[in-house]
VMD Tcl script that draws the C-alpha trace (Angstrom):
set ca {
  {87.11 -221.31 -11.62}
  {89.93 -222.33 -13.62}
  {90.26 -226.57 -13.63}
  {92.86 -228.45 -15.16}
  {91.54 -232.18 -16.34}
  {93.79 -234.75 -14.53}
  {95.09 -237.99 -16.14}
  {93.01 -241.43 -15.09}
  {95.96 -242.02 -12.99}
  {95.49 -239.07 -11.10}
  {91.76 -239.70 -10.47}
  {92.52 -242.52 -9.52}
  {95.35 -241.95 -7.19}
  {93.17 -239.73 -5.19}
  {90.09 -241.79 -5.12}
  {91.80 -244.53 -3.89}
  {93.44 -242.75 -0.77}
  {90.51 -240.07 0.01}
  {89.49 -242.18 2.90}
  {92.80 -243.24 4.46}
  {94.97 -239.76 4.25}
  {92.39 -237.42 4.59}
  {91.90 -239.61 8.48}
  {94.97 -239.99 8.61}
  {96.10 -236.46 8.11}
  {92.91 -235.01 9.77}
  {91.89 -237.31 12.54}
  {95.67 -239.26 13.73}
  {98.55 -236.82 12.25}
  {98.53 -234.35 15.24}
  {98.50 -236.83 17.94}
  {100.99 -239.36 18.39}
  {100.19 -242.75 20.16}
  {101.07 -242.28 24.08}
  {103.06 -245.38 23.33}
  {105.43 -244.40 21.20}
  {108.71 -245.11 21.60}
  {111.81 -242.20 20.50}
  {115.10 -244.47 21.42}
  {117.99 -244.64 18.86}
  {116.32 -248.22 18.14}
  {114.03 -246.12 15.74}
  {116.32 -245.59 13.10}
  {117.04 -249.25 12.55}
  {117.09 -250.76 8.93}
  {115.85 -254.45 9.94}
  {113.12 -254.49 7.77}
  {111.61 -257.21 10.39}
  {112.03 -254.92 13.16}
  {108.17 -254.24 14.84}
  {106.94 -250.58 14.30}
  {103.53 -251.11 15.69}
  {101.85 -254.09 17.62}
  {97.85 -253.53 17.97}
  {95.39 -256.33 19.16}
  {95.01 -259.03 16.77}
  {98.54 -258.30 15.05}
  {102.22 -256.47 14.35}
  {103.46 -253.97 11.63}
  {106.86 -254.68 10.41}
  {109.60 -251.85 9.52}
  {109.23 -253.90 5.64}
  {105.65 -253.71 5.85}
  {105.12 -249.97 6.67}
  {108.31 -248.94 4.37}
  {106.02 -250.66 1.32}
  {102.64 -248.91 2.60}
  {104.35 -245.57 2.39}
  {105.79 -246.55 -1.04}
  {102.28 -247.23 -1.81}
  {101.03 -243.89 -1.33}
  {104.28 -242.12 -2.77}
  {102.99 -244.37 -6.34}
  {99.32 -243.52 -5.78}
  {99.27 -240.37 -5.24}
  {103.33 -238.25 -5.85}
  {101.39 -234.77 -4.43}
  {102.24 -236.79 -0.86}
  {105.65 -238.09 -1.66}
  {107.64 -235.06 -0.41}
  {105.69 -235.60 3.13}
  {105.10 -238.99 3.82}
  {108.37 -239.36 5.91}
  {107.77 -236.56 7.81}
  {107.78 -237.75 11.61}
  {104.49 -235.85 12.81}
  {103.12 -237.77 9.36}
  {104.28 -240.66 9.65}
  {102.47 -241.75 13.09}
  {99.23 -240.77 11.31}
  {99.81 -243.04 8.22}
  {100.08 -246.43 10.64}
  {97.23 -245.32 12.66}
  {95.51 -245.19 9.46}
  {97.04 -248.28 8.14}
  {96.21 -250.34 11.24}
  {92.56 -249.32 11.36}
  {92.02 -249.90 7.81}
  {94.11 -253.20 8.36}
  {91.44 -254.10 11.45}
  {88.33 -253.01 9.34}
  {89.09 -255.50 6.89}
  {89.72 -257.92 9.61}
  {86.20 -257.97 10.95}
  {84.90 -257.28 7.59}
  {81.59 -259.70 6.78}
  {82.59 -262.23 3.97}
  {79.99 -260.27 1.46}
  {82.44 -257.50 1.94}
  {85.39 -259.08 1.60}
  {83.86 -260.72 -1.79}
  {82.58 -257.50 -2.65}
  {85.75 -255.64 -1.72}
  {87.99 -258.24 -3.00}
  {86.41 -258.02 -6.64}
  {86.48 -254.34 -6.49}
  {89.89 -254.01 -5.54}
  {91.15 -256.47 -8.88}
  {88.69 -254.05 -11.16}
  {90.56 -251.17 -9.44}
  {93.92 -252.32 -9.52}
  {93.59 -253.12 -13.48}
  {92.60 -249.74 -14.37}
  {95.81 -248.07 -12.34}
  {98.54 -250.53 -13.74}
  {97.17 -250.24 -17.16}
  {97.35 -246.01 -16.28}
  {100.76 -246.55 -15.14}
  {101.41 -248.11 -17.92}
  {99.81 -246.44 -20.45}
  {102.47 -243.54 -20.51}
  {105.84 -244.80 -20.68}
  {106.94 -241.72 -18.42}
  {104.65 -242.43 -16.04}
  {106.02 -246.14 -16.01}
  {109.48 -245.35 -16.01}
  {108.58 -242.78 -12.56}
  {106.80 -245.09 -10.75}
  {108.64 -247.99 -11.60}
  {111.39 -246.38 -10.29}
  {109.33 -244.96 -6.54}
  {108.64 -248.95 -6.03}
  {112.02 -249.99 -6.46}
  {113.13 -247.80 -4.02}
  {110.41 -248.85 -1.28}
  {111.11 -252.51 -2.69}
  {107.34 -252.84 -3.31}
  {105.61 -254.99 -6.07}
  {102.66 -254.85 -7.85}
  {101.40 -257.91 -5.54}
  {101.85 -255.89 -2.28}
  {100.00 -253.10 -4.06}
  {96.83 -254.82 -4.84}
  {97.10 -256.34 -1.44}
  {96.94 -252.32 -0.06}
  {94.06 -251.90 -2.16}
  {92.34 -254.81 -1.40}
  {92.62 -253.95 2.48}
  {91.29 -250.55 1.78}
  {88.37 -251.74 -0.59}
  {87.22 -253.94 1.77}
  {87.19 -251.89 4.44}
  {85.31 -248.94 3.05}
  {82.97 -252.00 1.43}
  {82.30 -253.17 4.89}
  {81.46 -249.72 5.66}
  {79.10 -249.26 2.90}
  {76.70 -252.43 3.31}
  {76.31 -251.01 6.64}
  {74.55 -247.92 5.56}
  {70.83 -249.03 5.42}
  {68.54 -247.39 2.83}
  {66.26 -245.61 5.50}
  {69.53 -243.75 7.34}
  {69.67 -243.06 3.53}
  {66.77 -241.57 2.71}
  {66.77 -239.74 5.91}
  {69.94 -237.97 5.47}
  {68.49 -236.57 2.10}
  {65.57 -235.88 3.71}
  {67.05 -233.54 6.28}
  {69.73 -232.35 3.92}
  {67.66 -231.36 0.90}
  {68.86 -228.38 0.30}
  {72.06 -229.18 0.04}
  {71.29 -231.51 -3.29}
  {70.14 -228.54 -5.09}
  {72.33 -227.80 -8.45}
  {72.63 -225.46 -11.05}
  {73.69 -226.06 -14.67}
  {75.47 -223.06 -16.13}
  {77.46 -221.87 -19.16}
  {80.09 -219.12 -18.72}
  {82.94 -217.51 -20.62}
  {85.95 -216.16 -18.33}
  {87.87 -213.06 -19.16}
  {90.26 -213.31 -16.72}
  {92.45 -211.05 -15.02}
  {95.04 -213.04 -16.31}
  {95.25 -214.10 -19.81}
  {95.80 -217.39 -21.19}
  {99.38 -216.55 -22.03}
  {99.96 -215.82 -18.36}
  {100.00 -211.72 -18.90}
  {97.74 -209.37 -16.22}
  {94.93 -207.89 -17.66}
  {93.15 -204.69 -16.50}
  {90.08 -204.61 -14.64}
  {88.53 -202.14 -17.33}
  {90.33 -204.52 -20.34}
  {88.71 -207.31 -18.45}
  {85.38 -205.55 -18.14}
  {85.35 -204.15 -21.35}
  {85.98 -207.45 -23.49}
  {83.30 -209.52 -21.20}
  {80.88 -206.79 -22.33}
  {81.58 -207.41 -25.78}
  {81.20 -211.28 -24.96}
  {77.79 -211.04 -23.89}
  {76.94 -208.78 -26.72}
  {78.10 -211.52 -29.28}
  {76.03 -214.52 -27.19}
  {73.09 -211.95 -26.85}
  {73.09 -211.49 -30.81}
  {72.96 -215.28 -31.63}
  {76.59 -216.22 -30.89}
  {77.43 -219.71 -30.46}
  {78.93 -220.60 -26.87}
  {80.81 -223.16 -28.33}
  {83.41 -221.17 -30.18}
  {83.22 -218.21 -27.96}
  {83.86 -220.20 -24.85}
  {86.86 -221.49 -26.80}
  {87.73 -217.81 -28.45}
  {87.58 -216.43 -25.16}
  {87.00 -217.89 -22.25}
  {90.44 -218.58 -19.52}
  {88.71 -221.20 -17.55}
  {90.83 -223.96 -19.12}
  {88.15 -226.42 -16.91}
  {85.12 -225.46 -19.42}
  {86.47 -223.45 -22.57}
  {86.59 -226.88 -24.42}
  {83.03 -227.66 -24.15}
  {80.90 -224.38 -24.71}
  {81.97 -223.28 -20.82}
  {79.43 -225.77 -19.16}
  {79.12 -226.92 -15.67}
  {76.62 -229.24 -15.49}
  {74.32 -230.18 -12.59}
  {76.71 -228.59 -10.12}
  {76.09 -227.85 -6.21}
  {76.35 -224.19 -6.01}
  {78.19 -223.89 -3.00}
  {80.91 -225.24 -4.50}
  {81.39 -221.87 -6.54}
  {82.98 -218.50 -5.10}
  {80.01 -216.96 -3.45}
  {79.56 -214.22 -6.54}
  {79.45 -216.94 -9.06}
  {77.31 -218.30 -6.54}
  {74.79 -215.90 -6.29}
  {74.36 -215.65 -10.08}
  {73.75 -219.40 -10.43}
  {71.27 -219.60 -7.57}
  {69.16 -216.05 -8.47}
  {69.89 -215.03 -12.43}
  {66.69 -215.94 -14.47}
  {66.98 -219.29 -16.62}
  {68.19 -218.92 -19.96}
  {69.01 -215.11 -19.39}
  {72.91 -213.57 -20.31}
  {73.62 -211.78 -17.76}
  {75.92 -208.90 -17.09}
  {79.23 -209.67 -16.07}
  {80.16 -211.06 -12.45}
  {83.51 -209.81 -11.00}
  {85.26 -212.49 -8.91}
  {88.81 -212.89 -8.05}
  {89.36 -214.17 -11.24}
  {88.10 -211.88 -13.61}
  {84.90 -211.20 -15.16}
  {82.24 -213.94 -15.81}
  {79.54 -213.99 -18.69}
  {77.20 -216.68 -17.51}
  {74.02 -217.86 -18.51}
  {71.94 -220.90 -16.20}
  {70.93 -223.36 -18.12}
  {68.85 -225.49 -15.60}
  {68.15 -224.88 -11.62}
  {67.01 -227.88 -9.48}
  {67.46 -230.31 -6.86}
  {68.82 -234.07 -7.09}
  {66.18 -236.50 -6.72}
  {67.10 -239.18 -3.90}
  {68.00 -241.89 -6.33}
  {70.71 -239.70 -7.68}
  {72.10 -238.52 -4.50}
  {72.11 -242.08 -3.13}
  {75.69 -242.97 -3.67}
  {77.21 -239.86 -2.58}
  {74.65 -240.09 0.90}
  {76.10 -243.39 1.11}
  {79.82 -242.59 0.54}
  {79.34 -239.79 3.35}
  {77.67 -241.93 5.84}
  {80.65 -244.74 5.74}
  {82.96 -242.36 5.78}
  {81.42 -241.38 9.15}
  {81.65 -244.67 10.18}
  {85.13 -245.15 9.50}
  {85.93 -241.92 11.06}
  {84.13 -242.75 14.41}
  {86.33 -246.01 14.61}
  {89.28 -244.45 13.68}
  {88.98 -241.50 16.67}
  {86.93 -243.75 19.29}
  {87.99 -247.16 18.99}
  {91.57 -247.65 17.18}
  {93.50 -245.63 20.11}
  {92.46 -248.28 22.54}
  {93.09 -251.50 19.99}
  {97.37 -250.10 19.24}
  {99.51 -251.35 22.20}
  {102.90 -249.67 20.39}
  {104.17 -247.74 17.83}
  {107.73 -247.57 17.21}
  {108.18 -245.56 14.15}
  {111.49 -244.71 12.57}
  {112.27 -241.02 13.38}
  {112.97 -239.22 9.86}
  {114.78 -235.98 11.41}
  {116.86 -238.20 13.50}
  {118.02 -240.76 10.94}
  {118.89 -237.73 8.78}
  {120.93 -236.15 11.47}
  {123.22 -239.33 11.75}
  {123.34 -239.58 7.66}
  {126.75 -239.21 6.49}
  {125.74 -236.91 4.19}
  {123.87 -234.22 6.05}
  {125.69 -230.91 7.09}
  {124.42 -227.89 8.18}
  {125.18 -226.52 4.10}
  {123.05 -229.01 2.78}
  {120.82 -227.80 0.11}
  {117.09 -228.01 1.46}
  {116.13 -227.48 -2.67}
  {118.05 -230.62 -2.94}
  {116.53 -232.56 0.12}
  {113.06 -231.89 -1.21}
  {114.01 -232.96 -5.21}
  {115.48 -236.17 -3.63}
  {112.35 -236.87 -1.49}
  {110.25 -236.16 -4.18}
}
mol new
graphics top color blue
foreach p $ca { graphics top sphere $p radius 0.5 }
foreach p [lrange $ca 0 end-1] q [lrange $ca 1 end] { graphics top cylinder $p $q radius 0.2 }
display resetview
């Protein structure tokens, strides 16, 4: 229950590559393409040299060495594993399909997706910017890939319009019938809770009974008039909601551990309840507001799911059939030949320098 708030870099970084990595990683990082070639060609620098041909074009070492740059900028949690040889296959099936979506793309999505992508693109370089640490790091990440700002609005441009094209081809009845025969799973909850923790927020274990004990004493102060607002803050470890009175608002239930759960979904409205043990600690929580989302609020998220279905269907049924080759560049090879590796070689190192 505990949620740290991300910069607007972060939120963007994964919003931007939700749809690529999670197929790639998911769908096209276990299986590599039956064409794939392992000679000691692989580990060639010539950043002209063809690492995947597919029908209607070519992938260039230059060209994938940028893309993976890209994602190293976008989103650093990948960085450390974005050379990894059984990754590495997955991220230019992932870039080819997304490359061939926005090929056959209709021209309202390319508009569309081409307009989105500059709004999109503005908001990260001004995030990147905005901190002068964050500048310096990623500044730094597209030197080293020898990408520019140029190539990465073109990567976000191909995505956009991609997962655009995807989007207008959602109709409003496969809409409304999703919702339909999902209902249930549009139903939220709108709760306040204060965390004691069985940690405190100074990092030291707590007791069960000291954990216990103080949530008792919580409740008894919001049960005799006391305001969540300071409490939450007095209190409460859940560094995701102690700043604003320990609210979650309008939140699907299941997305809670399953005793937090069962509070939300069955404690009467407006009632303090006692506390709920959960891995974390001991929760005081009162529900504010049970419902379900009406259709015209659950619209964008039906529609997000159902193009991500559609991309995921091409990306498993069709793309296999469309690449001809992959030749990727074999990380665990190209390190073996490095002058500098030896069998002493620090792997704490390796993964600072990758990073």
């Amino acid at each position: 229950m505990s949620h740290r708030k991300r910069s607007s870099y972060s939120r963007y970084a994964i919003l931007l590559l939700a749809v690529a990595l999670l197929v790639c990683l998911a769908a096209c990082g276990k299986d590599k393409n039956s064409n794939s070639s392992n000679n000691d060609e692989n580990n060639s620098s010539d950043p002209n040299k063809i690492v995947a041909e597919y029908e209607g074009g070519q992938v260039t070492a230059s060209e994938f060495t940028k893309y993976k740059t890209f994602i190293k900028v976008v989103n650093p949690y990948y960085a450390s594993i974005v050379d990894e040889d059984s990754v590495q296959e997955g991220i230019l099936t992932s870039y080819i399909g997304m490359k061939i979506l926005s090929d056959r793309a209709t021209e309202e999505a390319k508009t569309k997706g081409t307009e989105e992508a500059n709004s999109q693109f503005d908001q990260l370089k001004e995030a990147i910017e905005s901190d002068a640490d964050t500048k310096t790091s990623v500044e730094a990440t597209m030197k080293e890939g020898d990408l520019s700002y140029d190539d990465m609005k073109g990567f976000i441009t191909t995505q956009l319009i991609a997962t655009t094209d995807a989007d207008l081809k959602v109709t409003d009845d496969q809409v409304s019938a999703y919702y339909d025969e999902n209902k249930d799973s549009f139903n939220y909850a709108t709760v306040r809770h204060i965390l004691i923790g069985f940690t405190d927020k100074d990092g030291n274990t707590r007791e069960d009974a000291d954990a216990l004990k103080l949530a008792q004493e919580v409740k008894q102060k919001l049960v005799a008039g006391g305001d969540w607002t300071e409490l939450a803050k007095e209190y409460s470890d859940d560094t995701g909601s102690s700043e604003n009175g320990g609210l979650y608002e309008k939140v699907d239930p299941s997305q809670w551990v399953e005793e937090f759960k069962n509070a939300a979904e069955t404690q009467p409205i407006k009632e303090i309840g006692d506390p709920v043990k959960t891995d974390y600690g001991y929760h005081v929580i009162m529900v504010e507001e049970r419902g379900t989302k009406t259709l015209e609020e659950s619209k964008e998220t039906i529609r997000s799911t159902l193009s991500g279905e559609i991309v995921d269907k091409f990306m498993s049924d069709e793309l296999p059939g469309l690449i001809t080759s992959t030749d990727v560049p074999q990380a665990s090879a190209a390190a073996s030949e490095s002058p500098s590796a030896s069998p002493s070689a620090s792997p704490s190192a390796s993964a600072s320098a990758s990073q």
